[in-house]
FITIVEX-228807 format. One line per 10 residues: number of its first residue (from 0); their letters; for each residue z, x, y of C-alpha. Coordinates in Angstrom, 1 decimal. Layout:
<recs>
NUM	A	Z/X/Y  ... .
</recs>
This chain:
<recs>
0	XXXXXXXXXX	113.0/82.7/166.6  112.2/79.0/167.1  108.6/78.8/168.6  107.6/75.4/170.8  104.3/75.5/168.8  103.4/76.3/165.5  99.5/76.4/164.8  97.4/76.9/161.6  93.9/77.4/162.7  91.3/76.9/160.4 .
10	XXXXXXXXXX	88.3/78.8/162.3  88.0/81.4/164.6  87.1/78.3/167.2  90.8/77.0/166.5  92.1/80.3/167.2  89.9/80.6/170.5  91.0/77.1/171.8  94.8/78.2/171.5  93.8/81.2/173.4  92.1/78.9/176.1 .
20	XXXXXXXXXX	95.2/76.6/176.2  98.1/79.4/176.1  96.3/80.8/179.7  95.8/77.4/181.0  99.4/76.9/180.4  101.4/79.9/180.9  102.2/80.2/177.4  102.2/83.2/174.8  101.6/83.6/171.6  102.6/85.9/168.6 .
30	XXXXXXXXXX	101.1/86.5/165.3  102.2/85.8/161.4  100.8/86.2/158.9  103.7/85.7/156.2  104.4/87.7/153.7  107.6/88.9/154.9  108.7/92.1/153.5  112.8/92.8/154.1  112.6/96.2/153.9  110.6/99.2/155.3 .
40	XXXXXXXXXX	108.4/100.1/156.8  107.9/96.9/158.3  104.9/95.2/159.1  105.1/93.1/163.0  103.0/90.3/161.6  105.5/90.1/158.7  108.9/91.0/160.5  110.5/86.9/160.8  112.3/88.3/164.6  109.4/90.5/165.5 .
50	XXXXXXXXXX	106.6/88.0/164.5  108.5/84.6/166.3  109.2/83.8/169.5  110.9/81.0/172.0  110.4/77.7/172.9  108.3/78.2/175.4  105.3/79.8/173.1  103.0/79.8/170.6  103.2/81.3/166.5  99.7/81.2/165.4 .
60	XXXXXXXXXX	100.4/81.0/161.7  97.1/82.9/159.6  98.4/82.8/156.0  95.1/80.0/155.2  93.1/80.3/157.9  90.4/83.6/156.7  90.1/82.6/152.8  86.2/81.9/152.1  84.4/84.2/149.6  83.0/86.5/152.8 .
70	XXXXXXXXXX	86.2/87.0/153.4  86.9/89.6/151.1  83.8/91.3/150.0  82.3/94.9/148.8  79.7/96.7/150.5  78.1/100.1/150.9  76.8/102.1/153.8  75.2/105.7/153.6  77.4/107.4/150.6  80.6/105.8/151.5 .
80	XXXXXXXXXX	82.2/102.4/149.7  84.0/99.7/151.9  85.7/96.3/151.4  85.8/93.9/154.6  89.2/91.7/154.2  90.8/88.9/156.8  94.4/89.2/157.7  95.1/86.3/155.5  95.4/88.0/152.1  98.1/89.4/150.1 .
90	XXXXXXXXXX	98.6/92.8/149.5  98.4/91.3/145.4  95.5/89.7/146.5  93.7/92.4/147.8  94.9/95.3/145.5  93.3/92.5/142.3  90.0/92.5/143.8  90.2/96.5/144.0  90.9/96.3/140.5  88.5/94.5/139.5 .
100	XXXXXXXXXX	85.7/96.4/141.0  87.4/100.0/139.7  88.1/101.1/144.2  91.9/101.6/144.6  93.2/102.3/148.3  97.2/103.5/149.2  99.5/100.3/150.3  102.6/99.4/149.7  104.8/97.8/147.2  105.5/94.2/148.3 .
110	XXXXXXXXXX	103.0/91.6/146.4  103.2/89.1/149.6  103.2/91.5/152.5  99.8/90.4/154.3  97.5/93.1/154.5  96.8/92.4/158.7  100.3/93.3/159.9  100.5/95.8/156.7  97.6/97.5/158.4  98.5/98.0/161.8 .
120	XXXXXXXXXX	101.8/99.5/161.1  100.1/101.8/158.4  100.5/100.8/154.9  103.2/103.1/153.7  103.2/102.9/149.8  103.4/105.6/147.2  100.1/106.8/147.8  101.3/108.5/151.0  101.2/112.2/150.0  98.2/112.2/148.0 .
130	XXXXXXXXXX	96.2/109.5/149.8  97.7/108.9/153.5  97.8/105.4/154.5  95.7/102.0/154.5  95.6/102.3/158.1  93.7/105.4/158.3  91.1/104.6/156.4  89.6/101.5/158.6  86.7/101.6/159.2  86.4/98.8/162.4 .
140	XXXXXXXXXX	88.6/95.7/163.4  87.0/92.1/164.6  89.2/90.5/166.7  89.3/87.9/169.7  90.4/88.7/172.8  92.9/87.9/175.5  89.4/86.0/176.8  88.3/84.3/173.1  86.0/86.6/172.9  85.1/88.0/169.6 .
150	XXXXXXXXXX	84.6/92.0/169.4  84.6/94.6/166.7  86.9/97.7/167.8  85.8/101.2/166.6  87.1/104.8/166.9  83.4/105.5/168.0  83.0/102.3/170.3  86.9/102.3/171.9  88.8/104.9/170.8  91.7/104.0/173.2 .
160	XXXXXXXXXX	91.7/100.6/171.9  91.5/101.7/168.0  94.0/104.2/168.8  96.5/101.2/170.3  95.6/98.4/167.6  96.2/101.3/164.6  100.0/102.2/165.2  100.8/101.1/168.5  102.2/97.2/169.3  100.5/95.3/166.7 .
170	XXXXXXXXXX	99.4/91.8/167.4  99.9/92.8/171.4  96.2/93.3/172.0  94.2/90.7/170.2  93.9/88.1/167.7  93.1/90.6/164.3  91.2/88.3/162.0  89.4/90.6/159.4  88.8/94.2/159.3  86.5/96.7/156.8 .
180	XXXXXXXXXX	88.4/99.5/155.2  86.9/103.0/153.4  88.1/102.5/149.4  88.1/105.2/147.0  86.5/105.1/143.3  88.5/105.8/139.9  85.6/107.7/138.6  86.3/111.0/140.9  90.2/111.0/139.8  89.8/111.3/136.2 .
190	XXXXXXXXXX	93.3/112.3/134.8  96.0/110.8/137.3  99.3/110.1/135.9  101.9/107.6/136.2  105.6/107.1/135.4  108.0/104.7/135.7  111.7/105.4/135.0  115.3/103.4/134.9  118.3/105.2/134.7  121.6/103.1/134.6 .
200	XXXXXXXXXX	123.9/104.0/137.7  125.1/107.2/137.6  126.6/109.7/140.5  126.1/112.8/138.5  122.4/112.1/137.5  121.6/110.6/141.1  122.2/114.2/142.3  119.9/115.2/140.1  117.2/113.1/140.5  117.6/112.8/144.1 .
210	XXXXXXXXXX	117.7/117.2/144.3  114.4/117.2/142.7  113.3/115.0/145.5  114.8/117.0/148.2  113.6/120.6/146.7  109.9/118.6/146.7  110.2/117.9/149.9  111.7/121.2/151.6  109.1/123.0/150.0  105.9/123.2/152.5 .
220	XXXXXXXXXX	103.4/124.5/149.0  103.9/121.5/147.0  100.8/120.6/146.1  99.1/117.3/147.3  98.5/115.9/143.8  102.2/114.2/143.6  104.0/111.3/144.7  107.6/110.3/144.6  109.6/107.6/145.3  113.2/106.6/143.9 .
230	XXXXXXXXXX	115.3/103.5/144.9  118.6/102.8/144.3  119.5/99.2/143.3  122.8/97.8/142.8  123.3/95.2/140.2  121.7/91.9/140.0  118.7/92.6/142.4  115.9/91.2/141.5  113.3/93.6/141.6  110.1/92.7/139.3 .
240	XXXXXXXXXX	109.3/96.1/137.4  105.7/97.6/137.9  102.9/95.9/136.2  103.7/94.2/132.9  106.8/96.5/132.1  109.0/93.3/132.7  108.1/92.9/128.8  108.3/95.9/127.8  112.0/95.9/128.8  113.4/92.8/127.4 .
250	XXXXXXXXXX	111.6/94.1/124.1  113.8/97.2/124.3  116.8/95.4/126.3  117.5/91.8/125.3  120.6/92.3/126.2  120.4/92.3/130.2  118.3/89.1/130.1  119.9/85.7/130.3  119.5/82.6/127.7  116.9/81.3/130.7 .
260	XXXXXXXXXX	114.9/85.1/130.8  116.1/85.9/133.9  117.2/89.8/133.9  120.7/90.3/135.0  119.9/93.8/136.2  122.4/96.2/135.9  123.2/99.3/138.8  120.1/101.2/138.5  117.6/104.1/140.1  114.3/103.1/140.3 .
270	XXXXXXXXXX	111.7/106.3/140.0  108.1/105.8/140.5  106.0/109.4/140.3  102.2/110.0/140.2  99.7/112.9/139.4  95.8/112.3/140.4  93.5/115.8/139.9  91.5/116.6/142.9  89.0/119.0/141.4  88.5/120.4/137.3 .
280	XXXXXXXXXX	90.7/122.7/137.5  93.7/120.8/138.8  96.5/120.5/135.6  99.4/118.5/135.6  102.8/120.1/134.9  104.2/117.4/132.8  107.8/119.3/133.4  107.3/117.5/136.8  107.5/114.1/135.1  110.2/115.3/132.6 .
290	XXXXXXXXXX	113.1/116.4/134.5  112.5/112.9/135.8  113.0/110.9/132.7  115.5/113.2/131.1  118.1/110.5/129.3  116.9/107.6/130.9  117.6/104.2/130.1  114.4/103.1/129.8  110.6/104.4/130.4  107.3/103.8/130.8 .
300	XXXXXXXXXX	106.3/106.9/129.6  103.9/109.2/131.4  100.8/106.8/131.5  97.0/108.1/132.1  95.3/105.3/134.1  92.8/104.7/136.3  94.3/104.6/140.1  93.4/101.3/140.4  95.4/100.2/137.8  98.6/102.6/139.0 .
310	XXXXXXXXXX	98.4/101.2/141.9  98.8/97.8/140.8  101.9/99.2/138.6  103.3/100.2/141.8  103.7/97.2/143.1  106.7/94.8/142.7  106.0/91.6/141.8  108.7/89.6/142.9  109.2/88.5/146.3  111.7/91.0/147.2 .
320	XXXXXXXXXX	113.4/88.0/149.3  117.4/87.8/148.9  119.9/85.0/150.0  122.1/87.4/151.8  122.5/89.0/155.2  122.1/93.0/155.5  122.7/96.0/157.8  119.1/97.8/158.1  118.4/101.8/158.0  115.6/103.7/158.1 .
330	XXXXXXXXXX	115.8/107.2/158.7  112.7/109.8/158.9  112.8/113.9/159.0  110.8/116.5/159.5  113.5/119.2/157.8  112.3/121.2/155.3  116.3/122.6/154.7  118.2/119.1/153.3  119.1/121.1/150.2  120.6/124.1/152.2 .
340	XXXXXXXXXX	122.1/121.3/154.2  124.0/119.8/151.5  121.9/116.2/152.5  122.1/115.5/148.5  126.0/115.5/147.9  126.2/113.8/151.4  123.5/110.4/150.5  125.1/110.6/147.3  129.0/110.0/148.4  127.5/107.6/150.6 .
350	XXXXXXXXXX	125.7/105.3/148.0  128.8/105.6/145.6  131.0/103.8/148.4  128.8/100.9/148.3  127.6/100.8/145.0  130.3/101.6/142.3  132.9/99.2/143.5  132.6/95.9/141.5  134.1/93.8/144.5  133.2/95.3/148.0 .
360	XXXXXXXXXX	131.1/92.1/148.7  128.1/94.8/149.7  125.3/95.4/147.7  123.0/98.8/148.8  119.1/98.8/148.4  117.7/101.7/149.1  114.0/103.6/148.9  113.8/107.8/149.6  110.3/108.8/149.4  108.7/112.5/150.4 .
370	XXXXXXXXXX	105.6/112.6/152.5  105.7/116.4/153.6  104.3/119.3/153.1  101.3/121.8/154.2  98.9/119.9/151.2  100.0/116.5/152.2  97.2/114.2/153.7  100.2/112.5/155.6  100.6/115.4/157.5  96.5/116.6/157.4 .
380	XXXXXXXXXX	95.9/113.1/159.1  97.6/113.7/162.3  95.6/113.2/165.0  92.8/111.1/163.4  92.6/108.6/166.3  95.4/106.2/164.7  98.8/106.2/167.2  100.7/106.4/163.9  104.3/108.4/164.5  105.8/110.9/163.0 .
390	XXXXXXXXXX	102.9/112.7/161.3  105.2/115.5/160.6  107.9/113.4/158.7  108.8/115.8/155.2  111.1/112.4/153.7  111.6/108.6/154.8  115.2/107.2/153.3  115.6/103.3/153.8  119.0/102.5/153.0  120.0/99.0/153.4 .
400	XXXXXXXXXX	123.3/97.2/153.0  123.5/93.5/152.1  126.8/92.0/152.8  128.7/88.9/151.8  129.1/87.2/155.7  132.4/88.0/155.9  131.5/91.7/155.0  129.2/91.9/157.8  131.9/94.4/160.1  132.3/96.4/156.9 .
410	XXXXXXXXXX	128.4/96.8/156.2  128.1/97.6/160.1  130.6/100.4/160.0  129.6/101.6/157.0  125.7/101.9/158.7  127.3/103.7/161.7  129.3/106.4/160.5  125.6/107.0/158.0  123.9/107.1/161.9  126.3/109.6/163.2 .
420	XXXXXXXXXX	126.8/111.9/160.7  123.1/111.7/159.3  121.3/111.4/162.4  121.0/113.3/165.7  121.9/116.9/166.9  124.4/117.6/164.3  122.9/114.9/161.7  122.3/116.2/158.4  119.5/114.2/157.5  117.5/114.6/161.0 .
430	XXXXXXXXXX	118.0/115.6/164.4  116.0/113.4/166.0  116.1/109.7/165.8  112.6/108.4/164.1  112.0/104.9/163.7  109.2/103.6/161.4  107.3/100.4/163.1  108.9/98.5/162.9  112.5/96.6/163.0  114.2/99.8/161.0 .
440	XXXXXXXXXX	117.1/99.1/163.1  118.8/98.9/166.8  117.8/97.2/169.6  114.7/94.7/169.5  113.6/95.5/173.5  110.7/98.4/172.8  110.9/99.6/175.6  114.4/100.4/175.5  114.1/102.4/172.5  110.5/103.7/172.7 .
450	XXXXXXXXXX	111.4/107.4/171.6  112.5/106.6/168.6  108.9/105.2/167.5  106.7/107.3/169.8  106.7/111.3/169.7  105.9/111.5/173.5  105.9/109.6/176.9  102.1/110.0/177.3  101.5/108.7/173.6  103.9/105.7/175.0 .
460	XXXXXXXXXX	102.0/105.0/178.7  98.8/105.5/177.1  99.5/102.4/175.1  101.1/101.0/177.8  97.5/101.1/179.5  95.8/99.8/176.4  97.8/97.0/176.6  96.9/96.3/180.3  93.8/96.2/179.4  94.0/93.9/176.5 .
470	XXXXXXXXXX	96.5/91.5/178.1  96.4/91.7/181.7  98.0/87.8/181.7  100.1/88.3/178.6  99.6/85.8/176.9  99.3/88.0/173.6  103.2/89.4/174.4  105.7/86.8/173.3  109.1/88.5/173.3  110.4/91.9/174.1 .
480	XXXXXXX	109.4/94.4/170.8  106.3/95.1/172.1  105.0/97.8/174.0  106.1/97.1/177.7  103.5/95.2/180.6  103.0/97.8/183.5  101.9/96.5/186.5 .
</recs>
């Protein structure tokens, strides 16, 4: 993690002269675009071990370089609306100029995640039922090659190069500088609903909350029209409610902020849930959004909005960066039984041992979201030309444990037994271990570990060819988390 050579182009000719010297000189280079986001599903560009390299190579740093005015504009073509972006916005960036021209598209939470390493690994947000993710609406890529070349990739012009850049080892087959995405208008989803919801800590109504999310995602019928996501915080995160309910809350709380307005959060669940109609004679059931708030500690209330401006609420504000080491997890299924299963009373005991004890020195933070689902475009989208993973994933559970240093052994064990008794043949979360790209956890050499992120070996080799082809010198593969050189 300590690059020779850290470079900040200005220009597409910078980037092309570091190109020209990397090859001259034997050198590689990775890719960041800042932004980092600590949790999942992590972006390459934005992952700090992923996104770094030795002191041998190169870190081309894009946070400034791609921020004229054309580099984030609106067009149309035929019937269809579009927004070309560079690499070197933020997600807040990006979602604000949606906003303001009434498009919305699904992404994810985190206000300084870039959207060019966001894209490539997909986007997961809370959109991911109802909408899919970013990645699968692109609409073409402009990069430069492992030659400085400049080229547009599309599915229609290199599908076997689209299919590698959108899913496969970002960052590993060009320079991405800006790329044009399909965006979707608020006027055709009159009606969607949002809600936001804090409970206070509490094992018996985590059960609760956490079996309505598991009897949504067993059941294949639910319909496509609603999202879920809860977290799970324990106290004194910092995690910068959705749009403008910061106020809201010290208006109702005063009591959990400090003299300086700094909220000293308290334990908490975090639910975020969503209703958008898809034709006039979709209805909400508002019992959906009740059995959700039921004595909650505080509310939004269930909100009609635009879906520009729910997903705006969706996203946390803060930087989501903390001062302490942590354990990572992230788990995906395709089980459609984790009631029958017991999986609730099981995630449950295993968030209580973390946190309701007021001096274990760990802290959990922890995000379970269902994606599955006949209706849901997650699924629908499989095989749309993306090398996205997992397409038949029913729930994603990050659980994370940050530890006082000295805690590190205890956070570790605590993360293992969750990997043996959760994951595998007899796991009752999964039986198969699914990685989301990237970083959720275990070894940082891909190749190593390449069935946990890929379904199949010829998904795997034909990225493997993609990225002979886009790097035959490898100068574009700076450490070992990529997708492995063959000869």
């Amino acid at each position: 993690m300590n690059p020779g050579l850290i470079v900040q182009p200005h220009s597409n000719d910078n980037i092309k002269k570091v190109i020209t010297f990397a090859k001259a000189n034997k050198k590689a280079i990775t890719i960041w675009t800042r932004g980092h986001q600590y949790s999942g599903p992590l972006s390459l560009l934005t992952h700090p071990r992923a996104s770094s390299t030795g002191r041998n190579n190169i870190q081309l740093d894009l946070q400034h370089t791609f921020q004229s005015p054309d580099d984030l504009i609106y067009f149309e073509k035929g019937n269809k609306s579009f927004v070309r972006t560079s690499v070197s916005h933020s997600l807040g960036n990006f979602n604000a100029f949606l906003g303001q021209r009434h498009v919305f598209m699904p992404h994810g939470q985190c206000t300084r995640v870039h959207v060019g390493g966001h894209v490539q690994t997909g986007g997961y947000g809370q959109l991911g039922r109802s909408f899919v993710l970013l990645g699968d609406h692109i609409f073409s890529l402009e990069i430069i090659d492992h030659e400085g070349r400049e080229q547009e990739i599309t599915r229609a012009g290199d599908l076997d190069l689209f299919f590698a850049w959108l899913g496969g080892s970002p960052s590993n087959f060009g320079v991405l500088t800006r790329f044009s995405i399909e965006v979707h208008h608020d006027t055709d989803y009159h009606g969607s609903l949002g809600l936001c919801v804090v409970h206070l800590y509490d094992t018996a109504k985590l059960r609760k909350l956490l079996g309505h999310l598991a009897e949504m995602s067993d059941d294949e019928n639910f319909p496509r029209n609603y999202d879920l996501c809860i977290s799970v915080l324990s106290a004194s995160f910092d995690m910068g409610l959705m749009g403008g309910l910061d106020n809201k809350m010290k208006e109702e709380h005063q009591e959990i902020f400090g003299h300086d307005d700094v909220p000293l959060w308290p334990r908490m669940i975090l639910v975020y849930a969503q209703y958008v109609p898809f034709g006039p004679d979709d209805k909400p059931d508002m019992g959906y959004f009740e059995q959700l708030k039921t004595g909650c500690f505080f509310q939004s209330g269930v909100e009609e909005k635009p879906m520009s401006e729910l997903t705006a609420q969706w996203i946390f504000r803060n930087l989501r960066e903390f001062d302490l080491p942590y354990v990572k997890r992230t788990y995906r299924t395709n089980l459609t039984t984790l009631v029958k299963d017991g999986w609730v009373d099981w995630v449950v005991r295993c968030m209580d041992e973390i946190v309701k004890p007021d001096d274990n020195g760990q802290w959990l933070s922890a995000q379970l979201q269902c994606y599955g689902g006949k209706n849901s475009m997650f699924m629908k989208n499989a095989g749309n030309g993306t090398s996205y993973s997992w397409r038949d994933s029913t729930m994603c559970m990050t659980i994370d444990n940050f530890h006082d240093p000295e805690k590190k052994g205890d956070a570790e064990a605590w993360e293992a037994t969750n990997d043996t008794e959760g994951i595998g043949a007899p796991g009752i979360f999964s039986k198969q271990d699914r990685h989301v790209l990237r970083g959720s956890y275990g070894s940082f050499d891909l190749d190593s570990v390449w069935n946990t992120y890929y379904e199949d070996r010829p998904k795997y080799e034909r990225l493997m060819q993609a990225q002979k082809h886009a790097d035959p010198d490898g100068i574009l593969t700076p450490n070992t988390f990529c997708v492995k050189q063959v000869a």
